[in-house]
C-alpha positions as CSV (number, residue, x, y, z in Angstrom):
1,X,13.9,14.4,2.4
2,X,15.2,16.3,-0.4
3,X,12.7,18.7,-2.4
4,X,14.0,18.0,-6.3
5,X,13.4,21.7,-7.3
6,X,12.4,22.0,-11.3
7,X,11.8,25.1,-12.7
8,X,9.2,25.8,-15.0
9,X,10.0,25.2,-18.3
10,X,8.5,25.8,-22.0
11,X,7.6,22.4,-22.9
12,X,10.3,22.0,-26.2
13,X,13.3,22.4,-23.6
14,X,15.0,19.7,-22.9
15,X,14.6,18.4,-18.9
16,X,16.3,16.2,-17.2
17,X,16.1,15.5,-13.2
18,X,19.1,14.3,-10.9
19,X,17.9,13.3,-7.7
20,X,21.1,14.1,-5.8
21,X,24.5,15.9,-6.6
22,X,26.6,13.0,-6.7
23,X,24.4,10.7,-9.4
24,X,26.2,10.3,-12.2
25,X,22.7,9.7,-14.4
26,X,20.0,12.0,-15.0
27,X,16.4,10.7,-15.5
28,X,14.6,12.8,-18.9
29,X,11.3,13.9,-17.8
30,X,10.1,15.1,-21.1
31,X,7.0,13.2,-23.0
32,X,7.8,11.0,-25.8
33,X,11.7,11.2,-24.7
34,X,14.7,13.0,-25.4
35,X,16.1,12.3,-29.5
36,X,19.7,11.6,-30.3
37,X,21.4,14.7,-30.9
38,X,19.5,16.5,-28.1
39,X,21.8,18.7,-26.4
40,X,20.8,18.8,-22.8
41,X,21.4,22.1,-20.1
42,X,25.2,22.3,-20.0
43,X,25.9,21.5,-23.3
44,X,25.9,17.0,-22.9
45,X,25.1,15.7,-25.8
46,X,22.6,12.5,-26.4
47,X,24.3,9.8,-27.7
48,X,20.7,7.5,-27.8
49,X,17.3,8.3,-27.6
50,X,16.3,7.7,-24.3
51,X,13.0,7.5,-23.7
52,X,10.5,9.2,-20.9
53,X,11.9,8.2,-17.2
54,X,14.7,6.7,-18.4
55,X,18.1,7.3,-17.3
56,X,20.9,9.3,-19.6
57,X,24.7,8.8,-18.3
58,X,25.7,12.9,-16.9
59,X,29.5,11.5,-17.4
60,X,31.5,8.8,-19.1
61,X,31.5,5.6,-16.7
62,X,34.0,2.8,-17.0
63,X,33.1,-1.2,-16.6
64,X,32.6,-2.3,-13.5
65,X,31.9,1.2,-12.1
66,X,28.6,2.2,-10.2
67,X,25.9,3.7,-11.2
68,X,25.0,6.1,-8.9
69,X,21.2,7.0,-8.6
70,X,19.8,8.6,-5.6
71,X,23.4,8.9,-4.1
72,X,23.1,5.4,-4.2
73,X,25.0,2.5,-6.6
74,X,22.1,1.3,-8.4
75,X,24.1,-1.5,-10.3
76,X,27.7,-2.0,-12.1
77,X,28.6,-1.2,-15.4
78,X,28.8,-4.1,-17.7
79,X,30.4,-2.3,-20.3
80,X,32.0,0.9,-20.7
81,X,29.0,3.9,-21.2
82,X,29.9,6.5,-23.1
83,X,28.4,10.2,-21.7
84,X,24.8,10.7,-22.8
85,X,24.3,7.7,-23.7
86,X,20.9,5.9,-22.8
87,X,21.5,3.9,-19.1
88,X,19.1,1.0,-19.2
89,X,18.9,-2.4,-17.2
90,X,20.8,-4.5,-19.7
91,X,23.5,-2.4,-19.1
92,X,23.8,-2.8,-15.2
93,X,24.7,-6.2,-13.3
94,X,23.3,-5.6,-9.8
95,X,24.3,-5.1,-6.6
96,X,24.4,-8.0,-4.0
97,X,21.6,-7.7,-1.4
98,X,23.3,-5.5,1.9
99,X,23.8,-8.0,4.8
100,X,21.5,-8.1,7.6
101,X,24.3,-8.4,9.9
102,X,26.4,-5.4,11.3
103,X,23.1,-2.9,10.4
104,X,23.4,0.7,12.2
105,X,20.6,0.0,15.0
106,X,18.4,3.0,16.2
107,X,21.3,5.5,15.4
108,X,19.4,8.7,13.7
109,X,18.4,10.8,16.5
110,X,16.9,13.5,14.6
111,X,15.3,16.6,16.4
112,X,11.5,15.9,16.6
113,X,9.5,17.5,14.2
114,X,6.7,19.9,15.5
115,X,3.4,18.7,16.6
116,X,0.6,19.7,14.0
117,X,-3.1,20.5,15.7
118,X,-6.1,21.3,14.8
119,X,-6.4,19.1,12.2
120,X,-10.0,16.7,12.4
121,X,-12.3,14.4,10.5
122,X,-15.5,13.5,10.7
123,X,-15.8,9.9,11.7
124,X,-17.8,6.7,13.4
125,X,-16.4,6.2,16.7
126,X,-16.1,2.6,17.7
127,X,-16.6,0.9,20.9
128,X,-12.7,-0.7,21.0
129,X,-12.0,3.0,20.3
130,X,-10.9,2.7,16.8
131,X,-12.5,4.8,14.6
132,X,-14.0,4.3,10.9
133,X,-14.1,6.7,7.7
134,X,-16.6,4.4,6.0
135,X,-19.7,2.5,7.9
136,X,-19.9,-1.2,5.8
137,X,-21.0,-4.1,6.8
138,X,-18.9,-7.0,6.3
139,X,-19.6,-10.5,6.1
140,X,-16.9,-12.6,7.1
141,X,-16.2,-16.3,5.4
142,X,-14.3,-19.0,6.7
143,X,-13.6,-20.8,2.9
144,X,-13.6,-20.1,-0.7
145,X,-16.6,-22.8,-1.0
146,X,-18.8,-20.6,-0.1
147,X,-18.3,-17.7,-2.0
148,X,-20.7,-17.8,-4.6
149,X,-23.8,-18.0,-2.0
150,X,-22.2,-15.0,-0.4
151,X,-21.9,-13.2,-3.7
152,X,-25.7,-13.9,-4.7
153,X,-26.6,-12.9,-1.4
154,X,-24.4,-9.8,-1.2
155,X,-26.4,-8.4,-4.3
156,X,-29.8,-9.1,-2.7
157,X,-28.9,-7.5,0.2
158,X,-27.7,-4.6,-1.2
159,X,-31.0,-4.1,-3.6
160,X,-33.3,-5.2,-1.7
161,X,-32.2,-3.7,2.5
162,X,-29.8,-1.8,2.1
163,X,-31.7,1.6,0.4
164,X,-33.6,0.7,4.3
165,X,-30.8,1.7,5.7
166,X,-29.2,5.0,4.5
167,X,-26.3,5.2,6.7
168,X,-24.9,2.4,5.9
169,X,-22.5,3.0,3.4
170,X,-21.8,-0.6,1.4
171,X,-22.3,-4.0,1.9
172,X,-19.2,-6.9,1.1
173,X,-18.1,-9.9,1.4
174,X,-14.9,-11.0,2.7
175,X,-14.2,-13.5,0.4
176,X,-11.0,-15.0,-0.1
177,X,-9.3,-18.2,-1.3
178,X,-8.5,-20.1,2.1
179,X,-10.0,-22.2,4.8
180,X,-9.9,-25.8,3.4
181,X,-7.0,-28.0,1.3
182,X,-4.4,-26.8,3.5
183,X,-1.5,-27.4,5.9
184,X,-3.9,-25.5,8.7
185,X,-1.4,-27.1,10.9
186,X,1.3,-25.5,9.7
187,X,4.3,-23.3,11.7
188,X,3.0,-20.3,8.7
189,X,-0.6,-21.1,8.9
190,X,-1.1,-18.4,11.6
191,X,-0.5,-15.9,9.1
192,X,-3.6,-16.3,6.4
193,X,-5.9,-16.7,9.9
194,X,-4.6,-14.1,12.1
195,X,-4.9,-11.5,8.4
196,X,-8.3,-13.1,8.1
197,X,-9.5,-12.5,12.0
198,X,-7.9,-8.8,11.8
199,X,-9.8,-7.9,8.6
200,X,-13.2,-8.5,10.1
201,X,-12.4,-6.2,12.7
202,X,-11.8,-3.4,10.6
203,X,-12.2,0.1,11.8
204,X,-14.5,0.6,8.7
205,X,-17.0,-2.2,9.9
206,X,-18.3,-0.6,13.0
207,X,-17.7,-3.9,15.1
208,X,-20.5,-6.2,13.3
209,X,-19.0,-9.2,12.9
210,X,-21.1,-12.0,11.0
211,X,-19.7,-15.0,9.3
212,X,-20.7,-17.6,6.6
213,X,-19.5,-21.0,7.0
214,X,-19.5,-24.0,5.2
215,X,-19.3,-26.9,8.2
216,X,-16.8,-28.6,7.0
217,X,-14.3,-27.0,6.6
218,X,-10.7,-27.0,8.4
219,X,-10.8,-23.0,9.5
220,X,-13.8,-23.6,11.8
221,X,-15.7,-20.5,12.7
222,X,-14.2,-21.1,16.6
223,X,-11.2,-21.5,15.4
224,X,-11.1,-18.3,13.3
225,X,-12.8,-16.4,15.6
226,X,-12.1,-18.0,19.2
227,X,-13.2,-16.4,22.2
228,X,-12.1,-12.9,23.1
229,X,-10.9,-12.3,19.8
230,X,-13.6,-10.0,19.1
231,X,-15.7,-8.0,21.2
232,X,-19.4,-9.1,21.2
233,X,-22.2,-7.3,22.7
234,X,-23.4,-8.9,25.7
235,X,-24.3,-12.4,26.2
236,X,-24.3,-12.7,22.6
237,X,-23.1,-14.9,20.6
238,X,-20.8,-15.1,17.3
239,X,-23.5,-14.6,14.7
240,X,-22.5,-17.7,11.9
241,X,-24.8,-18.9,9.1
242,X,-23.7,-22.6,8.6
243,X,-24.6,-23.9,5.1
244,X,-24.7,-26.9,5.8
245,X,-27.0,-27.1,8.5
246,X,-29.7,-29.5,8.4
247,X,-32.4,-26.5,8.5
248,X,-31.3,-25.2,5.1
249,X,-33.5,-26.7,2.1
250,X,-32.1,-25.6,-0.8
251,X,-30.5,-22.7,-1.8
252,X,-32.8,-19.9,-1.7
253,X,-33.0,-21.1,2.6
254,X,-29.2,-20.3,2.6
255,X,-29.4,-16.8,1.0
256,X,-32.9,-16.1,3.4
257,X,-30.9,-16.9,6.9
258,X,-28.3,-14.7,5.4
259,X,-30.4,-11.5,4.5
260,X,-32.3,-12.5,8.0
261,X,-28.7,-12.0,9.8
262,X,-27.3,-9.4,7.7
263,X,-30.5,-7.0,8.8
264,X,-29.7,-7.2,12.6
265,X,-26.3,-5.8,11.9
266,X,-27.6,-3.1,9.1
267,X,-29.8,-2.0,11.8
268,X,-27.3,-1.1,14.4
269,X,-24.3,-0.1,11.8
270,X,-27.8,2.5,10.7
271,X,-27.8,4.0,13.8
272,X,-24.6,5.1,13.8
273,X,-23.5,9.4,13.1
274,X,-20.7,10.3,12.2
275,X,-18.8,12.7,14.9
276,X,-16.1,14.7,15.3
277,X,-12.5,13.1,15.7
278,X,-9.4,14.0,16.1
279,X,-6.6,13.7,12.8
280,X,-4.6,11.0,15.2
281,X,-7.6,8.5,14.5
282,X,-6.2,8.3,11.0
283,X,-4.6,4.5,10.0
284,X,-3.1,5.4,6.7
285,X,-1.4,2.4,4.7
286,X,0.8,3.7,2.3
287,X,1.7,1.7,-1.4
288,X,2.9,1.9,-4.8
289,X,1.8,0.0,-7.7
290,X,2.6,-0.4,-11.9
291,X,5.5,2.4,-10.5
292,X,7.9,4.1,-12.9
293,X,11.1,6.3,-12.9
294,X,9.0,9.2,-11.6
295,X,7.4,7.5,-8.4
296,X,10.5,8.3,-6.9
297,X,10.3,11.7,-7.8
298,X,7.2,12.9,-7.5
299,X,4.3,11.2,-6.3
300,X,6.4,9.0,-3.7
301,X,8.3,12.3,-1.9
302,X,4.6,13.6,-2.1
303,X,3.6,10.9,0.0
304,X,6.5,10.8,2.4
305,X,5.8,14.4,2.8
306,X,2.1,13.5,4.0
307,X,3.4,11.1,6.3
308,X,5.4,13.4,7.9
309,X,2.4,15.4,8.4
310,X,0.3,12.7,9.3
311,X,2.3,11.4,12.1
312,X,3.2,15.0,13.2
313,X,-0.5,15.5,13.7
314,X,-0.5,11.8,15.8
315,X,-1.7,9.6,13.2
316,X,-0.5,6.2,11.9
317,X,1.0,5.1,8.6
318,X,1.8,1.7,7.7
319,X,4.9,1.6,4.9
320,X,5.1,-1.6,3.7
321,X,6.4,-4.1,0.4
322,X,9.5,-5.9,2.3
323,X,11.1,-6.6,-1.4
324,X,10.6,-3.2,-2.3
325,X,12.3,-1.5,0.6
326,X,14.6,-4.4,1.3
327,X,17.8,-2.2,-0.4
328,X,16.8,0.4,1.6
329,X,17.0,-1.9,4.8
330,X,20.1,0.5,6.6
331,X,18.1,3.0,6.3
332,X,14.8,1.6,8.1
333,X,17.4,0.6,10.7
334,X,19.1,3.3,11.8
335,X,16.0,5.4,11.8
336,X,14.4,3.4,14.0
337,X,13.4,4.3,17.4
338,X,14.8,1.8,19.6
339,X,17.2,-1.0,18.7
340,X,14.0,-3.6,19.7
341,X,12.6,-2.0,16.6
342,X,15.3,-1.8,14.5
343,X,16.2,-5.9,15.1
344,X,12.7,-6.3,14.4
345,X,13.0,-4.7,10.5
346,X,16.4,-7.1,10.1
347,X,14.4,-10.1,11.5
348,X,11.5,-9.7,9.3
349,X,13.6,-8.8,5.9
350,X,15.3,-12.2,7.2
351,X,12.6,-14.3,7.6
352,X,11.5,-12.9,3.8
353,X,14.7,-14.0,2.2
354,X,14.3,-18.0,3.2
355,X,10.7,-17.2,2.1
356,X,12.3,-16.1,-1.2
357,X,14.8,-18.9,-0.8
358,X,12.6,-21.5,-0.3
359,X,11.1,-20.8,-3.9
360,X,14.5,-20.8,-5.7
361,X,14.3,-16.8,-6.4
362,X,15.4,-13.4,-4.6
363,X,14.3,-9.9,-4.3
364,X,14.8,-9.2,-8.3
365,X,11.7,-11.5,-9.2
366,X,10.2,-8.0,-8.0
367,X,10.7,-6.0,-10.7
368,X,7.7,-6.0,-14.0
369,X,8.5,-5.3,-17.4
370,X,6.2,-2.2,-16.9
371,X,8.5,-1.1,-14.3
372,X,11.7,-1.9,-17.0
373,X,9.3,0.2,-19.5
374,X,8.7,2.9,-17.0
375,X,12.9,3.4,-16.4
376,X,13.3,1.2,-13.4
377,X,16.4,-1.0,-14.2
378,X,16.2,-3.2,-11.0
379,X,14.9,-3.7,-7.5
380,X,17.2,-1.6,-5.8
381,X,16.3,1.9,-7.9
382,X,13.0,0.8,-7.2
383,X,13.6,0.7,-3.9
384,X,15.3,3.7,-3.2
385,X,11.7,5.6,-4.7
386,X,9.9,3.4,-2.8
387,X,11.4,3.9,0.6
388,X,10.9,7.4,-0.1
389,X,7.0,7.7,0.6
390,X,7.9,6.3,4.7
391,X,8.9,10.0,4.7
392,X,11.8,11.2,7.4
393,X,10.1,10.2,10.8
394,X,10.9,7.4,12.8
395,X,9.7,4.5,12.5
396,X,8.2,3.7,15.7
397,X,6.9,-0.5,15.5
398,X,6.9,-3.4,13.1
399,X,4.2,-5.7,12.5
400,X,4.7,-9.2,11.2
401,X,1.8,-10.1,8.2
402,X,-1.2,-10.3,9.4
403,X,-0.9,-8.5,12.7
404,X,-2.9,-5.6,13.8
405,X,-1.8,-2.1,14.7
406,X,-1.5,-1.3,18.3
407,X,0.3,2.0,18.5
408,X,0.9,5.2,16.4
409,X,3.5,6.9,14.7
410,X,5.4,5.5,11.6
411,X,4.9,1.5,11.3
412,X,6.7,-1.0,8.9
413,X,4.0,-3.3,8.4
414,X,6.1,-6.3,6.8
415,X,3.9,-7.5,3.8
416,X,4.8,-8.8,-0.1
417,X,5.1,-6.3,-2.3
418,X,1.9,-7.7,-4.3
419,X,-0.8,-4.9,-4.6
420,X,-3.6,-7.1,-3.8
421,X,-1.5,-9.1,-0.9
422,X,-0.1,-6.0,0.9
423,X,-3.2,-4.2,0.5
424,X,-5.0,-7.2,2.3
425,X,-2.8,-7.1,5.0
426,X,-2.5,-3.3,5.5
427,X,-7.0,-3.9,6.1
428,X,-5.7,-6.8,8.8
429,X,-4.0,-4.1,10.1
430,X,-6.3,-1.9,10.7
431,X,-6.3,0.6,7.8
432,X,-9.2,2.6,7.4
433,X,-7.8,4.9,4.3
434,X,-5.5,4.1,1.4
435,X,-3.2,6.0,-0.2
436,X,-2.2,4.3,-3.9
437,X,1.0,6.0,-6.2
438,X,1.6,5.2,-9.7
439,X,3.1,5.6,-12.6
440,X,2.1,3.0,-15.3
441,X,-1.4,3.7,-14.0
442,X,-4.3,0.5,-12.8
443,X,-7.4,0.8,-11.8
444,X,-6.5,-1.0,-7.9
445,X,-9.2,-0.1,-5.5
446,X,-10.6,-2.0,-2.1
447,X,-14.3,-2.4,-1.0
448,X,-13.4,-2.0,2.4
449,X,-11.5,1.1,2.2
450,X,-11.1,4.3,0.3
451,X,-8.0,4.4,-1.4
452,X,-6.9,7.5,-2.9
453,X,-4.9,7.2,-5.9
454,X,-1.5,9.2,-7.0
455,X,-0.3,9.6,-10.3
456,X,3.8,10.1,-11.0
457,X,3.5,12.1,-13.9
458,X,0.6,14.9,-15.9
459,X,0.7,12.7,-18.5
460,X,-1.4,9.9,-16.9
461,X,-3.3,12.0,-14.6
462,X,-4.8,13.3,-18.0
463,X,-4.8,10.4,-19.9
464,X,-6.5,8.8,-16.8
465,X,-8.4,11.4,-15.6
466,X,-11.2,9.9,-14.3
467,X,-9.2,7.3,-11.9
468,X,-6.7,9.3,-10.4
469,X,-7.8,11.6,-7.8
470,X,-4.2,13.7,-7.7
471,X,-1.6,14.5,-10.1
472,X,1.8,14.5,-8.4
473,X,3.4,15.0,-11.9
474,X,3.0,18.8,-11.2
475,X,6.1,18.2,-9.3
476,X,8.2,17.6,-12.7
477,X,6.2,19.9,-14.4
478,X,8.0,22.6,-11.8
479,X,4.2,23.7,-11.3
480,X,3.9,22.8,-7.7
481,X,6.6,21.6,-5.0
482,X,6.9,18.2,-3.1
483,X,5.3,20.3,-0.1
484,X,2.3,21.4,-2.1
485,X,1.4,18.2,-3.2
486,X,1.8,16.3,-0.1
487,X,-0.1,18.7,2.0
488,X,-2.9,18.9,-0.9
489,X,-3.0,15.4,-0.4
490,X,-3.2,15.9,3.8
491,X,-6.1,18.2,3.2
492,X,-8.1,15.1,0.6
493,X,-7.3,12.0,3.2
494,X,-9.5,14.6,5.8
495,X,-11.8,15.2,3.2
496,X,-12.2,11.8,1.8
497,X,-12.1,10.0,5.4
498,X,-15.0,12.3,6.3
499,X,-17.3,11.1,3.3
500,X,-17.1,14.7,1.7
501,X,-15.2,13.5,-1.3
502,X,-15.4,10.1,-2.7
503,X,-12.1,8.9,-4.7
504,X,-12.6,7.9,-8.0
505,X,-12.2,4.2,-7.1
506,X,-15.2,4.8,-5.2
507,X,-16.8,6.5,-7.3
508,X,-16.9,3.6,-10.0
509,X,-17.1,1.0,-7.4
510,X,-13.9,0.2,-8.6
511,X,-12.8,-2.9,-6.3
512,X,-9.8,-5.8,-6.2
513,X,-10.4,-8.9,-4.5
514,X,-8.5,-9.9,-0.8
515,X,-5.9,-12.3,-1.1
516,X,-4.5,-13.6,2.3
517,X,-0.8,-14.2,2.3
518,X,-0.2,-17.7,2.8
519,X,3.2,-19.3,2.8
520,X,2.0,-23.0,4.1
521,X,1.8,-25.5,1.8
522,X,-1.0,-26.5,0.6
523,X,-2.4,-30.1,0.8
């Protein structure tokens, strides 16, 4: 992975940042923009005013021609652009999405990297040998209908047991909007269910599983949780308040059997210590989110950098958002560690283009207009900054939605690029800490998980300064290096997943809801 080197700069001089020797467009990186008139290092002239992120033409390029971004055509010229002229996405007609077929398979055989020790944590050990950074009970529901109760009871617990129990870090309910008026039946059905089972065995919930059911629901409690899907203790049995059983009087019954249940589990998850562990027991899922021009720059390398680091020190990282790597899909292939994997990637990117299909769009629904704002034209610049925080390793397994993680090393966890979704099914897969870029900025944070949030540029890491835990935009600033940063950030995933820091999310309890992916229709 290239390190874009900027030197430091007094703040008036014009800077502009090409991300590889053969682009023929520049991104300005200076706040507020570059003016028309500005004449840029080497004596180009601006033809516009181009705005923050946004891309500035290095050299006259004809109609038709590619726009070449990350050494990579980014779209077609539909018009002739002048040099220095402002390169925007109503200039560009896009590229066609790369065939699946004829992809190099497993063909990078890059010289491992060195192993990095002595690296630990301080975390709960769990008895499937998992390990948490955060000790929550979490209360598992089988359908939306019962949210509310579980809500009301939620806040009880947490003013009126939990302060009993101080090492138990949170309380929360698993709440989501599934488990009745659906296809359950359904080829796709597996996927909301099997996300659903996965979450509520979470490293970060210590192996107390408790559930709150309706009754009459289609996603039965059996059928969620069927034998041998989790590990109980014993001859017990799975613990399941039922709403609708005959011994409930009212409401206040239903919110008293679930305080009554929810204490036997806050008594064992209190008895727990944190110990010792080795940096390998890290599950980081990696994501972007309300990304600009810069996430490709800065915060993203940063991140691909800590990957690197974390899987050299025997971790895991999930890399997911199959839109927003899709263009990048050659690349996931040949780096792959065994052609089984690599047919894997092509088979999942498949299976998410009839997905696309079937709803009468394609990957360039993707893009937001705060991406457009931010300098990213289309999906596939997106895309080449997004592959970008997956790092240089190789990628090692792929896991379909909802699936858990069963090995190390680098994984392609194939989710939607939604925050909310992929985050959702990175927890299925057993994350247990977060790591969050942007460059537009939002407040995203999960209950369930510390999740560590990376700003692109200084501009929002000081605007927002109070929601971002690290400022990647140092990188542009030519104050610190893509290595700095991602080992600064290395050093706060040890510290965070050992409860020394909290992230700022945390801090403000700062928390978006799970939403399962489900692509089965709805009855």
């Amino acid at each position: 992975m290239a390190d874009a080197v900027v030197a430091p700069v007094p703040p008036t001089t014009p800077l502009t940042i090409r991300m590889h020797a053969a682009d023929n467009v520049a991104i300005v990186a200076n706040d507020g923009g570059l003016a028309v008139g500005t004449l840029l290092a080497g004596g180009l002239q601006l033809q516009d005013r181009v705005p923050q992120g946004h891309k500035v033409a290095l050299v006259a390029i004809a109609k038709d021609a590619a726009v070449i971004r990350y050494n990579v055509p980014i779209g077609y010229a539909v018009k002739d652009i002048p040099a220095g002229a402002w390169v925007h996405e109503r200039l560009l007609h896009m590229p066609a999405a790369r065939s699946l077929d004829d992809l190099p398979m497993a063909t990078e055989h890059a010289a491992p990297l060195e192993p990095l020790t002595g690296y630990s944590f301080m975390g709960y050990r769990n008895a499937d040998g998992s390990v948490g950074t955060r000790n929550i009970l979490a209360i598992t529901t089988t359908v939306q209908c019962v949210a509310g109760v579980v809500d009301f009871a939620v806040n009880r617990i947490k003013a009126e047991l939990l302060p009993r129990y101080p090492q138990v870090d949170d309380v929360v309910g698993l709440e989501h909007a599934y488990g009745c008026g659906v296809a359950i039946d359904a080829p796709d059905a597996i996927i909301p269910i099997r996300t659903l089972r996965n979450i509520s065995r979470n490293p970060n919930f210590g192996g107390e599983v408790m559930v709150v059911s309706l009754g009459c629901e289609k996603l039965q409690p059996e059928r969620l949780l069927p034998p041998g899907s989790i590990a109980l203790r014993g001859e017990e049995k799975l613990d399941v308040v039922c709403l609708q059983a005959e011994q409930h009087v009212g409401f206040m019954s239903m919110v008293d059997s679930i305080m009554a249940s929810a204490e036997k589990h806050l008594q064992r998850l209190n008895a727990r210590q944190r110990e010792r562990v080795p940096a390998s027991e890290l599950l980081v899922g990696v994501q972007c989110g309300g990304s600009d021009a810069f996430s490709g720059v800065t915060a993203n390398p940063a991140v691909g950098f800590c990957t690197d680091l974390l899987v050299r020190a025997g971790a895991t990282v999930l890399f997911s958002e199959t839109t927003e790597v899709r263009d990048a899909v050659d690349q996931m292939t040949a780096r792959a560690t065994t052609p089984e994997v690599a047919q894997a990637m092509a088979r999942e990117m498949a299976w998410y283009d009839a997905y696309l299909q079937r709803g009468s769009a394609d990957r360039s629904a993707n893009t937001t207009p705060g991406n457009k704002a931010g300098g990213l034209s289309n999906i596939v610049e997106k895309a080449m900054g997004s592959i970008i925080k997956s790092g240089t390793v190789p990628i090692s397994a792929v896991l379909s939605p909802g699936e858990k993680a069963s090995t190390k090393g680098l994984i392609y966890a194939a989710t939607p690029a939604s925050d909310f979704i992929c985050g959702t099914l990175q927890l299925a897969a057993g994350m247990n800490m977060h790591v969050f870029t942007t460059g537009r900025g939002t407040p995203y944070g999960l209950a369930e998980c510390p999740v560590i949030k990376v700003a692109t540029r200084t501009e929002l890491a000081t605007r927002w300064h109070d929601l971002m835990d690290v400022n990647a935009g140092r990188i542009a600033d030519g104050e610190a290096s893509i290595a700095d940063v991602g080992w600064e950030l290395f050093h706060l995933l040890l510290a965070v997943a050992s409860g020394e820091k909290k992230t700022w999310a945390e801090h403000w309890k700062l928390h978006n809801a799970l939403v399962l992916f489900n692509p089965a229709p709805i009855t």
